[in-house]
N, C-alpha and C positions, 0 to 999 in steps of 0.2 A: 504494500500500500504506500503509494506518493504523500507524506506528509513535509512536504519543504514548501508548503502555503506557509508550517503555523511560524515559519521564522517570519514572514508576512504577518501574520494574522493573530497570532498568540495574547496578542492585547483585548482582543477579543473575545479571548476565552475568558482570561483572567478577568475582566469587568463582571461578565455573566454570573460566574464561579462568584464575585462577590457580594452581586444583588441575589442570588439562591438563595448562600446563606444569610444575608440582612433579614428578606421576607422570612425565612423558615424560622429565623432565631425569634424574631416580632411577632412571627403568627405564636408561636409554641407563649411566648411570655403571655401577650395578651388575650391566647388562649387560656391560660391557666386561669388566670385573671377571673375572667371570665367562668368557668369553666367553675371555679370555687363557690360562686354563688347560685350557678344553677345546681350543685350539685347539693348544698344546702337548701336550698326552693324546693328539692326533688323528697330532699328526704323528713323535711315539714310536716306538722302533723294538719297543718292549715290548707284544708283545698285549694284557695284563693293563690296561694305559693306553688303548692305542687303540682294542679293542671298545666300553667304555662310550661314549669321547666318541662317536664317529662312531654307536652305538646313539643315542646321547641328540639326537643334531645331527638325523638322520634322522627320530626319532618328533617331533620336535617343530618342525620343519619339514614336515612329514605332516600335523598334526592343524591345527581348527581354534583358530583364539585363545581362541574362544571357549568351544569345553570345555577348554581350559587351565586359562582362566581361573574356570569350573566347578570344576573338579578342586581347585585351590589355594585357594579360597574357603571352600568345603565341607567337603572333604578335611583339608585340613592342619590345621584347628581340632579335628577328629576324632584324627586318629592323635597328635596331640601333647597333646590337652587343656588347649593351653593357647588363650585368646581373646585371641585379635588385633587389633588396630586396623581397620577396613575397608579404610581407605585402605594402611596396611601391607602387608595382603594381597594386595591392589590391583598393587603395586608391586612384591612377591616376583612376581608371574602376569607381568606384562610384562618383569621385566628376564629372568624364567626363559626366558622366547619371544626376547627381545631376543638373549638369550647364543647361540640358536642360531647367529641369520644374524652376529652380531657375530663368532664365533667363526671360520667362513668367513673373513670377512673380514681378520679379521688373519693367518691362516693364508695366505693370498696374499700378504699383504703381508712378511708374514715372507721366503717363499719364493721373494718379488719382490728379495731381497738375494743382491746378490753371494755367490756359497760362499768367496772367496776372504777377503773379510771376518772369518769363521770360523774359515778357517785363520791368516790371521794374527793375531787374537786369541787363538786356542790356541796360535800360536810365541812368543806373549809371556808364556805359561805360565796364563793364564785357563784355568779350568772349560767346561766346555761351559755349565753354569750360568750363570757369571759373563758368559761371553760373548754369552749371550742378553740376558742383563740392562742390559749395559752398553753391549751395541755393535749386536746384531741389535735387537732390540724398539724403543729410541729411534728408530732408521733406519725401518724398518717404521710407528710411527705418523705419521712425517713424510708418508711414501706415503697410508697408509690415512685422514688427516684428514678431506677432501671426503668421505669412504665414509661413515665415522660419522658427521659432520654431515645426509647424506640418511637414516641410520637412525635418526637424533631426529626427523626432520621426518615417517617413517613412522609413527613410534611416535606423535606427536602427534595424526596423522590417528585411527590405529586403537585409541589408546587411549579412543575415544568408549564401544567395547565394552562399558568398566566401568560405565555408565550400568544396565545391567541387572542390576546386584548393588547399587545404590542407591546408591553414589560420589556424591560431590558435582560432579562436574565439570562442564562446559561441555556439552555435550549431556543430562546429566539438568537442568541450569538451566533450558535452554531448554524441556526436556518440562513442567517443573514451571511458568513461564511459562503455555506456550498451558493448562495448566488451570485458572490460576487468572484469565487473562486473557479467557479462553474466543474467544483468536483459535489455531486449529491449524495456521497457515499461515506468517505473519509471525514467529513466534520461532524458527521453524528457518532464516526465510531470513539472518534477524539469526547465528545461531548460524552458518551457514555461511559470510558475510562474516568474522568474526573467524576461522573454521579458516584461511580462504585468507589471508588480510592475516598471521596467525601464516607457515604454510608461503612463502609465496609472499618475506615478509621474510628469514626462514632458507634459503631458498634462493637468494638474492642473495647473502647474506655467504658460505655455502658455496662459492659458483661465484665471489667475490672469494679466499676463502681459497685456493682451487684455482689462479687466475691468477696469484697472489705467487708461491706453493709453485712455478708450472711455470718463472716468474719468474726466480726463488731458485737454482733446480736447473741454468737456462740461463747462470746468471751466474757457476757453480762452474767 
């Protein structure tokens, strides 16, 4: 395979490479974000709370990314009038998808703490509030870390998506590449070497993360 474009072109890549990961690291944060409070909505003993999340978890674990990411693109510039950055937009669409599965995910891990925990945080007169804050939620993200590290590494993969709303990232680089290289073949294999060398290194430190943490847990 002829790759003596990327002495041309390499700047290329490296840009892409660094809007993937900008969106992926923003979507996962502001997923999380997110993601904590429907997951407290969800597990509410207050219908008024727990219809929407589990509505919003549902529809949006349902649909495709991709007309999400339609919808929030299009849409939101529309009902707000106000114009947004692309890449902004970009990043409301994945962390909005992100909140879903994140949201799951900390709800287990929530639910993965001792009840007793609980009660003894409320015998020492904490909130139920306070006691989420203070003593369930830090315990829970200790569990759910590996979890969220594989949902950056998904997000990274599927964040190539935004390439069709004109995103700068690493898969429109590589599109933009074979046209002006006029090779169609060799910038995607390039582009696809950097997805895996990204995932495949985040998945190393993930599944290090995980060994400490079971580490950590065996040595208490």
């Amino acid at each position: 395979m002829d790759i003596v474009f990327l002495t041309k072109y390499y700047k290329f890549f490296i840009s892409g490479t660094g809007v993937t990961l900008f969106l992926s690291f923003f979507g996962v944060i502001f997923g999380v974000i997110f993601g904590i409070f429907l997951a407290l909505m969800k597990m509410s003993k207050k219908a008024v709370l727990r219809f929407p999340s589990v509505a919003y978890i549902e529809l949006v674990r349902g649909t495709p990314l991709l007309v999400q990411l339609f919808i929030v693109y299009y849409g939101l510039p529309l009902l707000t009038g106000v114009e947004f950055p692309d890449l902004m937009l970009a990043i409301i669409a994945v962390s909005l998808n992100s909140a879903a599965y994140v949201a799951e995910i900390i709800r287990a891990g929530i639910q993965s703490i001792d009840k007793g925990q609980m009660e003894a945080a409320r015998s020492l007169g904490m909130t139920n509030a306070m006691a989420m804050r203070y003593i369930i939620i830090p315990q829970a993200f200790k569990n759910i870390l590996p979890a969220l590290g594989n949902e950056f590494i998904v997000l990274v993969k599927e964040s190539a998506i935004v390439s069709v709303v004109g995103i700068y990232d690493l898969m429109y680089r590589a599109d933009t590449v074979r046209g002006i290289s006029f090779k169609p073949f060799a910038p995607l294999v390039i582009a696809a070497i950097i997805y895996f060398i990204i995932t495949f290194t985040l998945s190393k430190l993930v599944g290090n993360l995980e060994r400490r943490l079971n580490a950590s847990d065996s040595h208490n």
